[in-house]
N, C-alpha and C positions, 0 to 999 in steps of 0.2 A: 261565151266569155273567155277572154285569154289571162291566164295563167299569170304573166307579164304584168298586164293590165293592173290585175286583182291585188297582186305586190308591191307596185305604185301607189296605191290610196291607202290615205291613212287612216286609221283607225273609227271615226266616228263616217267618213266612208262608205264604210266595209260593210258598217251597222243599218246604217240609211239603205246600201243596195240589201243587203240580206233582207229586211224590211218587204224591199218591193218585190223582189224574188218571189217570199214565204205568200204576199197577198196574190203573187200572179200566178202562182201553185194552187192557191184554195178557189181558185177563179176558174181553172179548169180542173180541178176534182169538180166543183159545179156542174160545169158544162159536161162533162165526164156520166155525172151521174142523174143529169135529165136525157142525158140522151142525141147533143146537141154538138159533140168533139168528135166531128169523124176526121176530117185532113190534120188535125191538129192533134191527132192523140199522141204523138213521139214528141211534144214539146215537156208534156209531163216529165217523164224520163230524164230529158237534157235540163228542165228548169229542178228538177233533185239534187242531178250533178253538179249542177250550178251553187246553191245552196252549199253543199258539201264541201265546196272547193272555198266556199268565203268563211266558212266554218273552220278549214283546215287552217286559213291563211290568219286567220283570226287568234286560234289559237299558238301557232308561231311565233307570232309577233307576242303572246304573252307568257311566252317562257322565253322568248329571249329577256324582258327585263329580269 
């Protein structure tokens, strides 16, 4: 996800992608923890960051009000 991107959307946005982020995070600790995440184990990592960055952007925008 781009940075840019994440700054344009507004607030209930942010909420809805962090949403889908958090479920496609617990989808592969899943698959993570049967056994079943071999090509796809560096998505973990980048879908945290991810996370993180809508969390960061999230809170910005509530200390500017």
């Amino acid at each position: 996800m781009k940075l840019k991107d994440l700054r344009n959307m507004n607030d209930d946005d942010l909420v809805g992608k962090l949403a889908e982020l958090k479920a496609e995070l617990g989808k592969l600790k899943i698959q993570g923890a049967k056994g079943t995440l071999r090509k796809d184990s560096g998505k973990i990592r980048f879908r945290r960051r991810d996370i993180a960055r809508v969390l960061t952007i999230l809170r910005e925008k509530s200390k500017k009000l």
